[in-house]
C-alpha positions in Angstrom: 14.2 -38.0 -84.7 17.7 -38.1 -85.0 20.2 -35.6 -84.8 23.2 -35.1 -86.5 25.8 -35.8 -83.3 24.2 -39.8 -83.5 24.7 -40.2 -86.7 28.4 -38.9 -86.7 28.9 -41.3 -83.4 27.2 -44.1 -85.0 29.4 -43.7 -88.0 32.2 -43.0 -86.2 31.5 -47.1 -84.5 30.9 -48.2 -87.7 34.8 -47.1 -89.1 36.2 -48.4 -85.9 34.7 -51.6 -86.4 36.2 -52.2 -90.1 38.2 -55.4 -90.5 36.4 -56.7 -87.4 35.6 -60.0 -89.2 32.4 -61.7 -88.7 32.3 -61.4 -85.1 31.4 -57.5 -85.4 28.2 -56.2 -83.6 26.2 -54.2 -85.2 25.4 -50.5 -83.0 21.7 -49.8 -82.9 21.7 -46.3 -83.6 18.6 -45.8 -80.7 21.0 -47.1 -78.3 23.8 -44.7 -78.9 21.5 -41.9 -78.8 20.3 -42.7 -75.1 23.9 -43.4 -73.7 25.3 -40.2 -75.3 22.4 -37.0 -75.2 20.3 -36.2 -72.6 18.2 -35.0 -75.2 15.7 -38.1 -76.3 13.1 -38.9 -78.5 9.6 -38.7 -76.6 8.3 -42.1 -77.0 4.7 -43.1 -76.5 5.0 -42.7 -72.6 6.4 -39.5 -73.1 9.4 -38.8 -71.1 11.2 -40.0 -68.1 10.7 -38.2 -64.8 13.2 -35.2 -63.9 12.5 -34.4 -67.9 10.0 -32.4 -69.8 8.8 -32.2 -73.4 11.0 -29.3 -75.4 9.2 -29.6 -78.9 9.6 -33.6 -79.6 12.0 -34.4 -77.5 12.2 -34.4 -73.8 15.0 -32.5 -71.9 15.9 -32.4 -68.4 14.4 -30.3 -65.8 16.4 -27.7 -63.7 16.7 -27.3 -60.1 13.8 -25.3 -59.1 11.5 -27.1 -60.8 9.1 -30.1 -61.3 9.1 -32.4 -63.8 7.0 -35.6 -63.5 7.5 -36.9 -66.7 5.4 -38.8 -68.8 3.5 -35.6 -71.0 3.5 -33.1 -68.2 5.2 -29.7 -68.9 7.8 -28.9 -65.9 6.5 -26.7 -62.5 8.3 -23.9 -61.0 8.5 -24.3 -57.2 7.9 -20.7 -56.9 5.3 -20.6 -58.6 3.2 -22.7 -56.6 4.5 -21.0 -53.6 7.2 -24.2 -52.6 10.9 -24.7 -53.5 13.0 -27.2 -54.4 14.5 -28.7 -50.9 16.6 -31.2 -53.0 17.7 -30.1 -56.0 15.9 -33.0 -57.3 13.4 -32.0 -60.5 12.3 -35.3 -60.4 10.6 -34.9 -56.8 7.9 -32.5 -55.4 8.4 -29.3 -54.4 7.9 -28.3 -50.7 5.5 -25.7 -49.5 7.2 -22.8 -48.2 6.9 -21.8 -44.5 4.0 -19.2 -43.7 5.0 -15.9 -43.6 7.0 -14.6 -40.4 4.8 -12.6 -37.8 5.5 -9.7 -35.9 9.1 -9.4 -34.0 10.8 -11.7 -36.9 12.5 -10.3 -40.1 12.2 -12.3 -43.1 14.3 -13.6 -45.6 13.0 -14.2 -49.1 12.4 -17.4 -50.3 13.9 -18.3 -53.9 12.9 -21.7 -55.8 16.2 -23.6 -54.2 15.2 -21.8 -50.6 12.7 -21.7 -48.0 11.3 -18.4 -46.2 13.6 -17.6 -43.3 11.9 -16.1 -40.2 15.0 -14.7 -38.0 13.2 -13.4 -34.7 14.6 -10.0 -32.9 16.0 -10.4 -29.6 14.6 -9.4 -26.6 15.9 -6.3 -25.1 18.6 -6.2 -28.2 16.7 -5.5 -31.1 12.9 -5.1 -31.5 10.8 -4.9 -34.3 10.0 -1.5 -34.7 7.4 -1.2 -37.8 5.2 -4.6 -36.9 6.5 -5.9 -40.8 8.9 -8.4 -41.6 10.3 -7.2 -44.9 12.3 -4.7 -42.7 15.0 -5.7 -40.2 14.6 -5.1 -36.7 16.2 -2.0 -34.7 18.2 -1.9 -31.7 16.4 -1.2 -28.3 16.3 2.2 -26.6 19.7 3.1 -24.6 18.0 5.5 -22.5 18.8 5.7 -18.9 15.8 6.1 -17.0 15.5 8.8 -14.2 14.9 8.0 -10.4 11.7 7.4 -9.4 11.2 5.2 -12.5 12.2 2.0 -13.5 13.0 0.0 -17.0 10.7 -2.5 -18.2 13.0 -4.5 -20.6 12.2 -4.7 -24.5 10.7 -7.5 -26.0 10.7 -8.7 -30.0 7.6 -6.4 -30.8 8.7 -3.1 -27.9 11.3 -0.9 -27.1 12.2 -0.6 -23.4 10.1 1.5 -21.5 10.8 4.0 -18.5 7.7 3.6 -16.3 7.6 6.5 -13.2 6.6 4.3 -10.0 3.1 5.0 -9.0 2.7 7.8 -6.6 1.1 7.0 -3.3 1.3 3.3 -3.9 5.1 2.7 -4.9 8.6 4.3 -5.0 12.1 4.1 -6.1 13.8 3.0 -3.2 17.3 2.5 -4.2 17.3 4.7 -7.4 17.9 1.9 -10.0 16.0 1.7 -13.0 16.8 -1.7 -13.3 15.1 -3.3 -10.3 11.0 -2.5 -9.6 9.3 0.0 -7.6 8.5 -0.9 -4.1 5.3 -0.3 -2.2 5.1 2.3 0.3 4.5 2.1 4.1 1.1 1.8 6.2 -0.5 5.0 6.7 0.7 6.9 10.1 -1.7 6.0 13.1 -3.5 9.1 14.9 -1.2 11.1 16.7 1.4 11.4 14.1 2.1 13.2 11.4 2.9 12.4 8.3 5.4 13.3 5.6 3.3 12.3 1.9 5.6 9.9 -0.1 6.8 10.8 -3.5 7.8 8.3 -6.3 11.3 8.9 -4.8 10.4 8.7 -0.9 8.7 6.7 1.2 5.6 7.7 3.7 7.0 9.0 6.9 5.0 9.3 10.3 6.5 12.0 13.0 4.9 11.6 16.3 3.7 14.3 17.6 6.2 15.3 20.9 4.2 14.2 24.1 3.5 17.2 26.1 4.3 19.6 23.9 2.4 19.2 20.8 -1.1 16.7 20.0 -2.8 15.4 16.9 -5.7 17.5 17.3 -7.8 16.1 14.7 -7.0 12.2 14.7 -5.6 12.7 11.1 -2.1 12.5 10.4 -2.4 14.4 7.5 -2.8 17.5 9.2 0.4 18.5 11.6 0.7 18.7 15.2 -0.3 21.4 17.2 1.0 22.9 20.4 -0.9 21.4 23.6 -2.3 24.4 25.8 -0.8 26.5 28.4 -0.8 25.2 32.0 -3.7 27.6 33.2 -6.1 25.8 35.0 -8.1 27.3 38.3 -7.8 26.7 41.6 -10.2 23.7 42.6 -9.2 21.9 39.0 -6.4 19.7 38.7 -4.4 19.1 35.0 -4.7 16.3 33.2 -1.6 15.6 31.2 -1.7 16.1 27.3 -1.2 12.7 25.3 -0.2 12.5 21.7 -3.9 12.5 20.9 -5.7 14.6 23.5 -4.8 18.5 24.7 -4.0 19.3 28.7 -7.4 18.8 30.4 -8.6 21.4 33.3 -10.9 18.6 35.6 -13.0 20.0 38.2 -12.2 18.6 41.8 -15.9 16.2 42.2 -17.9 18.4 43.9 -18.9 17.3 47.4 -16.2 14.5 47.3 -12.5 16.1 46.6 -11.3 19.5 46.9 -7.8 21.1 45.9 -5.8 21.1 49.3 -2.7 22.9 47.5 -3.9 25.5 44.5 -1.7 23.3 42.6 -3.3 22.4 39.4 -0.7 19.9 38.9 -1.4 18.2 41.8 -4.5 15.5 42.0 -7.7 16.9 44.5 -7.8 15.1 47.6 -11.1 14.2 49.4 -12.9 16.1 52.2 -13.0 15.2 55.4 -15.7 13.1 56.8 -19.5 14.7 57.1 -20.2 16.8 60.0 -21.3 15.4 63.3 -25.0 16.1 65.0 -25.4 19.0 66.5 -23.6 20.4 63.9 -24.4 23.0 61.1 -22.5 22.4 57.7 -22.0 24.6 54.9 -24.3 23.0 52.6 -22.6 24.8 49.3 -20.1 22.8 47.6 -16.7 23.6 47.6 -13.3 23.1 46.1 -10.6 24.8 47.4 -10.3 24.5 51.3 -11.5 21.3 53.0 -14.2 21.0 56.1 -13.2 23.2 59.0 -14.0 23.1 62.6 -14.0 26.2 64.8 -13.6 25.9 68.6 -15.0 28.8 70.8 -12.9 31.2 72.1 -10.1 30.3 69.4 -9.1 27.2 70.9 -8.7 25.6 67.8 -9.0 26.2 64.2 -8.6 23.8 61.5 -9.9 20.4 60.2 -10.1 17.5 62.9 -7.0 15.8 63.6 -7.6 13.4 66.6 -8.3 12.3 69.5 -5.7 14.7 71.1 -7.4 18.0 69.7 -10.2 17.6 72.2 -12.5 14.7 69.9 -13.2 11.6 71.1 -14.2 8.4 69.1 -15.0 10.2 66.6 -17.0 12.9 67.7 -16.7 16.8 68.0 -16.6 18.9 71.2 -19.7 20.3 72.2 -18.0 23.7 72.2 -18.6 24.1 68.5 -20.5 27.0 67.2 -21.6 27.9 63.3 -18.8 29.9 61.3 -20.4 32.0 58.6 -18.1 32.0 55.6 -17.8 35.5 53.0 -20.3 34.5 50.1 -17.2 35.9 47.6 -15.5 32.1 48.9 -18.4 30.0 47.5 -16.8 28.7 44.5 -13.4 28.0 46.6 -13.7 27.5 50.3 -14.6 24.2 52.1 -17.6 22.5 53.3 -17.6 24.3 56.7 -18.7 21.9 59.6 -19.8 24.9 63.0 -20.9 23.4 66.3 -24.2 25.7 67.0 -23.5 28.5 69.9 -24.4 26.8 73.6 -27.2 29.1 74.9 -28.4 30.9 71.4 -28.8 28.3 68.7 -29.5 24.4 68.1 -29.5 21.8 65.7 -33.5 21.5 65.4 -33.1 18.9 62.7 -29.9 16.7 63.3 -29.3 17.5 59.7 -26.0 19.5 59.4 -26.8 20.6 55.8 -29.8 23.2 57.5 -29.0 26.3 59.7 -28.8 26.0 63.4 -31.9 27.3 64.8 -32.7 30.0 67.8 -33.3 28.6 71.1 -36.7 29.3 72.3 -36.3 32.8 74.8 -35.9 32.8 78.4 -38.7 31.2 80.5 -41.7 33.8 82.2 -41.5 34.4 85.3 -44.2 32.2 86.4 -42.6 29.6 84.7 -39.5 27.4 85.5 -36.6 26.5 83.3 -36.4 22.6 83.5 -33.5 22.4 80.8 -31.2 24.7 79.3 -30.4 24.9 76.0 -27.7 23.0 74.1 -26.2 23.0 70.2 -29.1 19.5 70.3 -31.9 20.4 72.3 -33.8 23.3 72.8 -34.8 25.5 76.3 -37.5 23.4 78.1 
């Protein structure tokens, strides 16, 4: 089919051509058609790619679309979820790119333009509702308090004030921006300690030596005051540690004895055991040490040497028994008494036992061959 335009154009070549002689071409109306409408007749093949079928002719295709020619109608992009990346009918359309995710806001896409996935910035902007049709927010401005710190914002969360943990962690410079840091050891027995707190760290007081002991091995209970220096005579007082109260020890009984009253003061140890022919004290005692008695108050007192009438070693034969007060049992010394020339004797050579009476005076028909002595009997 042709339309009136070609005709007036082909006419129009015709005029121009008057007078031409016989060299004058003659137009092909067809031709003239082609080279001036884009509108064409559809010929048997139908039309030319870019350009689709509108009635019986074909006409070109707009941006957006598809048109591979021949009989085929034209394609929207959209429609087939693509878009024209070159302005090019005549081409394919591309697919569009999947739908934007979480932390992304999306821009439509149109037949000329892809989908646009614009992601939110970390600790800017955040995406708030978890849907890309809307645009993301602006992160939290909050200033977090001590004893927390901020954990940044990502595309998909808001920033976050997080308390540190208590027991486990703290805040040990009071800025929100750097982490918590984890809190000392436990305290060791004979300490105390001071909980921490999410703004504090553990502390451990030692208990003051002397004054004050961790009673219970557990520093989470406080010190308490040692006791008051009060120990007895014959016990001497063993210092209080940072984990043990002031001790009252007995002097060893039989083997030290307090030579002072003086609690303070370590027990010293007895003299030696008594000699034969002696009689000891065979109660033990803490206070006083071993004493030796002289008749007729020559001397009193523990042995010294050989000076104080002893020789080698060994004890005058002057010695008698002293009988100590039973109210000095708990206190007094082991006594060491040389038995009395004449009325008692060691019958045993044990000192621990009583001296015992020397047999009475010999009858008359009878003759006295020895007398008595603290070792031996009257023969």
């Amino acid at each position: 089919m042709r339309n009136g335009w070609g005709w007036a154009l082909a006419l129009g070549v015709a005029l121009s051509c008057l007078g031409c002689g016989d060299e004058t071409a003659v137009v092909d109306d067809a031709s003239v058609m082609d080279d001036a409408s884009t509108v064409t007749d559809a010929g048997s093949e139908g039309c030319a790619a870019g350009s689709a079928m509108d009635g019986d002719a074909c006409a070109p295709c707009e941006a957006g679309t598809h048109c591979p020619g021949g009989l085929e109608p034209a394609l929207l992009c959209a429609s087939a979820m693509a878009w024209d990346d070159d302005l090019d009918p005549a081409t394919a359309c591309v697919p569009l790119t999947p739908e934007c995710g979480s932390g992304a806001f999306e821009t439509e896409p149109t037949a000329t333009s892809d989908r646009v996935c614009t992601l939110c910035v970390a600790d800017v902007t955040w995406d708030h509702d978890a849907s890309a049709a809307t645009a993301c927010v602006a992160v939290s401005t909050e200033v977090c308090a001590v004893g927390s710190f901020r954990v940044p914002g990502t595309p998909v969360s808001d920033r976050q004030c997080v308390a540190c943990a208590l027991g486990a962690t703290w805040d040990h410079d009071a800025d929100p921006l750097t982490a918590c840091a984890p809190v000392s050891a436990p305290c060791a027995a004979g300490t105390f300690e001071v909980p921490p707190t999410t703004t504090s760290d553990r502390t451990c007081t030692p208990c003051v030596l002397g004054v004050t002991f961790d009673h219970d091995q557990s520093a989470l209970t406080a010190c308490v005051p040692v006791g008051a220096p009060s120990c007895a005579p014959g016990t001497f007082d063993t210092p209080a540690t940072a984990t043990s109260d002031r001790l009252c020890v007995s002097c060893v009984l039989g083997t030290t004895w307090d030579d002072d009253g003086n609690s303070a003061t370590a027990c010293q140890p007895l003299s030696p055991a008594c000699a034969g022919g002696h009689a000891g004290d065979a109660a033990h005692h803490h206070q006083r040490p071993r004493v030796h008695v002289m008749r007729g108050g020559l001397h009193v007192g523990p042995r010294r040497n050989a000076n104080d009438g002893m020789r080698g070693g060994q004890h005058s034969r002057l010695w008698f028994r002293l009988v100590r007060h039973a109210g000095h049992h708990h206190h007094g010394p082991q006594v060491c008494a040389l038995c009395t020339a004449g009325s008692t004797w060691d019958h045993d050579g044990f000192p621990g036992t009583a001296c015992a009476p020397v047999s009475p005076p010999c009858a008359v028909e009878r003759t006295t061959t020895a007398a008595p002595t603290p070792t031996s009997d009257r023969v």
